[in-house]
N, C-alpha and C positions, 0 to 999 in steps of 0.2 A: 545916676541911679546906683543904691550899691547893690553889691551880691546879695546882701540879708535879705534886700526886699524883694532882686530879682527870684531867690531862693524859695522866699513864700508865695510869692505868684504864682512860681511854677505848680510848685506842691496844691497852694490852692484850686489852680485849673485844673491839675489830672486827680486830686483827691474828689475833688466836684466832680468832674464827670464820673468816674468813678460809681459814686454812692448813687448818681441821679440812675445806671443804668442798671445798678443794684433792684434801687428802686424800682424802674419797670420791671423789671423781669420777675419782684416780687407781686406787683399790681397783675401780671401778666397770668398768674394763676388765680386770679379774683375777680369775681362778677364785678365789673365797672364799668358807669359809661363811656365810653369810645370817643365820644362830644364834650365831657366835660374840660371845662379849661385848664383844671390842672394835667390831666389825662394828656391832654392837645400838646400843652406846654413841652411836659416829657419826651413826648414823643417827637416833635420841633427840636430838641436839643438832643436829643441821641439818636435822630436815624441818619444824619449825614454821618456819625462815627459806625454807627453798626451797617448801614446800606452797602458801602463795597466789603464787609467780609461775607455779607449772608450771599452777595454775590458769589464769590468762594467757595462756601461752606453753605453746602446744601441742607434741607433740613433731613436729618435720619430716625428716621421711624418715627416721625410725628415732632419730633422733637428739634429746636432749634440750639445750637450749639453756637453760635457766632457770637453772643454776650462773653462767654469763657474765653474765647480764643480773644478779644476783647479788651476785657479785664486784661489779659496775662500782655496784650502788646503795650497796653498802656504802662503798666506797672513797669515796663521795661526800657519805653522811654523816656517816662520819669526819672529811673534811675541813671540814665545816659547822657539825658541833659543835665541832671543833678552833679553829677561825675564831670560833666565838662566844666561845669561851674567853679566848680574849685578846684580844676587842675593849674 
């Protein structure tokens, strides 16, 4: 396996996840079914990564903040496995 491909991989899995939780948390201000299967799908794929921060991070004033905090870990260790890769 070389680095190139491992490099895209990586990028590809945390850029995916990434846009998919983008994604709900845009659907999450919009009337949608709750049942639908792409709905179900989303939600299948990003609440084992959001379920232990919301643990953490309570929601405040109505409001759920665990996406952002989220976002910012992923993005971090993209960048860390990305950095190991090529050291």
């Amino acid at each position: 396996m070389t680095s190139s491909f491992l490099y895209y991989f990586i990028r590809f899995l945390f850029e995916g996840m990434i846009w998919l939780i983008i994604i709900r948390v845009v659907l999450s201000w919009m009337p949608v079914d709750p049942y639908s299967p792409f709905v179900r799908l989303l939600n299948d794929l990003t609440e084992p990564v959001l379920e232990p921060f919301r643990r953490i991070i309570p929601p405040i004033g109505g409001f759920d903040f665990s996406p952002i905090v989220v976002l910012f870990v992923l993005e971090f260790l993209e960048q860390i496995l990305l950095r190991m890769l090529y050291r």
